[in-house]
C-alpha positions as CSV (number, residue, x, y, z in Angstrom):
1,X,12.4,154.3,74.1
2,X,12.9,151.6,76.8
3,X,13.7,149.0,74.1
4,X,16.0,151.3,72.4
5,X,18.1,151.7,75.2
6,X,18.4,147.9,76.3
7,X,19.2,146.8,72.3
8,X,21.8,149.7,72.7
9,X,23.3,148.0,76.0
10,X,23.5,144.7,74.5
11,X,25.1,145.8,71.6
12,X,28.0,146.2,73.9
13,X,28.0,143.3,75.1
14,X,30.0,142.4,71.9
15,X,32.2,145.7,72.5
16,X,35.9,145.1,72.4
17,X,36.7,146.3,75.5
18,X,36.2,144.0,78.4
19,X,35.2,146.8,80.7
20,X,32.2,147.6,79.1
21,X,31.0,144.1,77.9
22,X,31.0,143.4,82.1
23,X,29.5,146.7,82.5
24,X,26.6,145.8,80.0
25,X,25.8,141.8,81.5
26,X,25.7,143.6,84.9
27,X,22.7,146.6,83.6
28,X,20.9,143.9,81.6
29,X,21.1,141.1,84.9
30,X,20.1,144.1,87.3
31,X,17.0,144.9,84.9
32,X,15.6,141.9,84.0
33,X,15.8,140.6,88.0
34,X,13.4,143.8,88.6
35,X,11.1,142.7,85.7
36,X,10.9,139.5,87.6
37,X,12.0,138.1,84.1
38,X,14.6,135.4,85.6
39,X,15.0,133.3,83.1
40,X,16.7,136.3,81.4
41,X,18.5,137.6,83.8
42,X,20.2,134.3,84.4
43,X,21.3,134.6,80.2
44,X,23.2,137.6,81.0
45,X,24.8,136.3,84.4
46,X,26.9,133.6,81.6
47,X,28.5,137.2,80.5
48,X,30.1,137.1,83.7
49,X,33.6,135.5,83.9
50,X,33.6,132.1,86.4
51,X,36.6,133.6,87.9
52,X,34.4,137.1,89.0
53,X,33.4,136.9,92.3
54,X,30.3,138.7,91.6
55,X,29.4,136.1,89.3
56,X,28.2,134.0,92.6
57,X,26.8,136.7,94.4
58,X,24.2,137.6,91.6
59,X,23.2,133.6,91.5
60,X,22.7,134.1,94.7
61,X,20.4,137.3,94.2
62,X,19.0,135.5,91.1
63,X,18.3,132.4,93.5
64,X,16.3,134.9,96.4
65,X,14.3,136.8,93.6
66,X,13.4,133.0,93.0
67,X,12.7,131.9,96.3
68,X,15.4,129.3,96.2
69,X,16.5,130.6,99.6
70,X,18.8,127.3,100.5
71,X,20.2,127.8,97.1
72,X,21.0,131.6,98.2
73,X,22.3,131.0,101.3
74,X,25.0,128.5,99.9
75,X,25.7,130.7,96.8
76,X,26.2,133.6,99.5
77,X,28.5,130.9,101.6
78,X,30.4,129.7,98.8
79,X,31.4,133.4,98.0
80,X,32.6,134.3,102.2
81,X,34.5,130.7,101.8
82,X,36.5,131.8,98.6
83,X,37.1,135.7,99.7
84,X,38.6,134.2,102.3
85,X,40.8,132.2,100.7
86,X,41.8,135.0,98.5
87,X,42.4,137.7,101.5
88,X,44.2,135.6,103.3
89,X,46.9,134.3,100.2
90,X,46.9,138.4,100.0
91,X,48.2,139.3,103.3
92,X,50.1,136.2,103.4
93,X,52.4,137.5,100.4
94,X,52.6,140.6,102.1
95,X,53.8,139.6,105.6
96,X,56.6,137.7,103.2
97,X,57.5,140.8,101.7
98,X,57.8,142.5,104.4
99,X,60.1,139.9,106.1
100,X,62.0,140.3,103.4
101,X,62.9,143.7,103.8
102,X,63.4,143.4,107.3
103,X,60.5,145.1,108.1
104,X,59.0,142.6,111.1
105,X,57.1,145.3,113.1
106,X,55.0,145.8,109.9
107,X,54.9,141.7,109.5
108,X,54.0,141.4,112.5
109,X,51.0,143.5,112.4
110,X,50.0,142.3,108.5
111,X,49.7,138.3,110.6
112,X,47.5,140.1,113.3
113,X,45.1,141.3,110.7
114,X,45.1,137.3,109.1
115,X,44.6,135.9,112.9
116,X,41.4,138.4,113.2
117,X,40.6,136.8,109.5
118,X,40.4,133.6,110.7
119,X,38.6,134.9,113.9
120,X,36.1,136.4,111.5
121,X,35.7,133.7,109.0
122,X,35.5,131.0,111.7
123,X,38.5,129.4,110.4
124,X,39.5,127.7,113.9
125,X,42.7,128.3,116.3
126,X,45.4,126.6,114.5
127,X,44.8,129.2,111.3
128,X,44.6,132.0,113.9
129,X,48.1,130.8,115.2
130,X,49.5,129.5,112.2
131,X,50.5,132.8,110.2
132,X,52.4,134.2,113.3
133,X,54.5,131.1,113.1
134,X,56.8,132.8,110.2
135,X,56.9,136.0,112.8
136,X,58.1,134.4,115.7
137,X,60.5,132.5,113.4
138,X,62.0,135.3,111.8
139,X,62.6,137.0,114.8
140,X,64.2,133.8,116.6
141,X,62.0,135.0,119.5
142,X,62.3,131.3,122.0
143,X,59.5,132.0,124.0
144,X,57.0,133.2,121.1
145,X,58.1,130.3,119.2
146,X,57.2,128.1,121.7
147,X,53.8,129.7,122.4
148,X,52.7,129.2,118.9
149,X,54.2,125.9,118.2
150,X,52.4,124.6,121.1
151,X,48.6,126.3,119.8
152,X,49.5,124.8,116.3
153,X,50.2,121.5,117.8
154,X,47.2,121.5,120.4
155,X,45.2,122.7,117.7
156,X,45.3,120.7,114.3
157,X,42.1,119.2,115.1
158,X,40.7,122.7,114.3
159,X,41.7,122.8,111.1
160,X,38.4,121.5,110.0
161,X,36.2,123.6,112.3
162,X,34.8,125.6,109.6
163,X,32.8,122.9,109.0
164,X,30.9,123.2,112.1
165,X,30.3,127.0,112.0
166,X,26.9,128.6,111.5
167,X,28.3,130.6,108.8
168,X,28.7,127.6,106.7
169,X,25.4,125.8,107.8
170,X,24.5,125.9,103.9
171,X,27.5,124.9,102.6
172,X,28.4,121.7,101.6
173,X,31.9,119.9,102.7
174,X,33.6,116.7,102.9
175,X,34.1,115.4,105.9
176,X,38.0,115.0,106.4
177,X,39.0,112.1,108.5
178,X,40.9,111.7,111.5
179,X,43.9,110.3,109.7
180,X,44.3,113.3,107.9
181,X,45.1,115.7,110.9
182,X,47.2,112.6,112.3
183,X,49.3,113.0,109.6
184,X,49.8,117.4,109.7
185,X,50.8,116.3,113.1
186,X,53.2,114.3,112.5
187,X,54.4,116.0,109.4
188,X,54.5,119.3,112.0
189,X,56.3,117.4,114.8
190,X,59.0,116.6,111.6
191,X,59.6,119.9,110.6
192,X,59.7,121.2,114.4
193,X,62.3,118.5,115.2
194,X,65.1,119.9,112.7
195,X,67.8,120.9,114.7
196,X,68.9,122.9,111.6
197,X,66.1,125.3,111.3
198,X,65.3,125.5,114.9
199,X,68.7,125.4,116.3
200,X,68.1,128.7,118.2
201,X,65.4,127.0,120.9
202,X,68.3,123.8,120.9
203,X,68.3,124.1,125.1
204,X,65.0,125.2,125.8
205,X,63.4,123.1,128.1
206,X,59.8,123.7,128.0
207,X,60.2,122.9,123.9
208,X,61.8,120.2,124.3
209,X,59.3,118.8,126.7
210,X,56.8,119.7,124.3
211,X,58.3,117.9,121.6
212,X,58.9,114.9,123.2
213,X,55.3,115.1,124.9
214,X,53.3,115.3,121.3
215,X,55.7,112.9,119.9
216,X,55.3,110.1,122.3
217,X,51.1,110.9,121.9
218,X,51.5,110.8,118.1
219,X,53.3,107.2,118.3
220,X,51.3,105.8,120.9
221,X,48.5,106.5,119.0
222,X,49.9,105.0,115.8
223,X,50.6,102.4,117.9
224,X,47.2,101.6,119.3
225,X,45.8,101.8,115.2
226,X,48.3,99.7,114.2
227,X,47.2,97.1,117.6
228,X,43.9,97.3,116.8
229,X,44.3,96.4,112.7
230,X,46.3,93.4,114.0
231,X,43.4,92.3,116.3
232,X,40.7,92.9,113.5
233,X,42.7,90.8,111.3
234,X,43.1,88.1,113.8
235,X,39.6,88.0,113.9
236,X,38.6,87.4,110.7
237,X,41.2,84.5,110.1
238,X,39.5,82.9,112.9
């Protein structure tokens, strides 16, 4: 009777209807991992499409049944990682849409909910401070603008602090180096320096202090790298 039923479920898996071909590879997967049969129920996890989330979360059930438990974790990881990603695009589009229609009280409180995101996914300050940026902006609110500019700016080094978090530990990354958050700085400190697009805090002292304070770090730091190339090339002439 048993076998009846699971040819009857894989016959579906050829059904028409996407629905019930995903429906099918998940009752077949969830089976077989109970038999302990892995090496089937990893055949009906290639049903699943690579672009399912669920895909990665049943290797990574497939991988505990197995005992591969580093395997599991990372599977587990890589799955928090790209939710993330995805949540966060989400709210971000909706926060625009809501600027859009003028509509900043509910804007405001859709970039709360992506700060407590990045709180929760351990994504670092600058990300908790960076969707509130457009806020701020949209508002033309001088004081806000300059609280957040100045977190962004303080903070780019914390772009990469998900690296470093426990809820990653698995999960492998490449380490980014330190020229790359040189250059958001300075790509930042560009964009922050328009006079066009941030006329409205034109004036404000403690913004323009800040300005001129990151910008005179940024050079003298590209000023000490380009020193000490100089030097290493002397060097090796001699």
């Amino acid at each position: 009777m048993m076998s009846k039923s699971i040819h009857g479920i894989e016959m579906a898996l050829n059904d028409e209807n996407e629905e019930i071909r995903h429906h099918a590879a998940d009752s077949l997967f969830g089976f077989y991992l109970r038999k302990k049969n892995y090496t089937m129920a990893e055949k009906y996890l290639s049903y699943f499409s690579d672009y399912d989330p669920m895909k990665k979360v049943y290797w990574g059930r497939l991988y505990k049944e197995q005992g591969k438990i580093e395997d599991a974790y990372e599977m587990f990881e890589n799955v928090l990682f790209s939710e993330y990603s995805t949540l966060n695009f989400a709210f971000s589009l909706m926060a625009g849409l809501a600027l859009e229609e003028d509509d900043t009280a509910y804007a405001r409180f859709l970039t709360e909910k992506m700060s407590t995101l990045s709180q929760i996914f351990d994504m670092g300050k600058y990300n908790e401070y960076a969707s509130m940026l457009d806020i701020v902006y949209a508002e033309k609110n001088i004081e806000g603008t300059y609280k957040v500019v100045e977190q962004l700016l303080e903070n780019v080094d914390s772009i990469g602090d998900f690296q470093k978090s426990k809820l990653y530990r698995h999960k492998k990354f490449r380490n980014a180096d330190g020229s790359y958050f040189q250059e958001i700085k300075e790509k930042l400190l560009e964009v922050f320096r328009d006079e066009d697009d941030f006329s409205f805090m034109k004036g404000y002292e403690p913004w323009e202090n800040l300005i001129y304070r990151f910008q005179f770090a940024t050079r003298t730091k590209k000023g000490n790298k380009e020193n000490n190339k100089s030097q290493s090339l002397g060097e090796n002439l001699l």
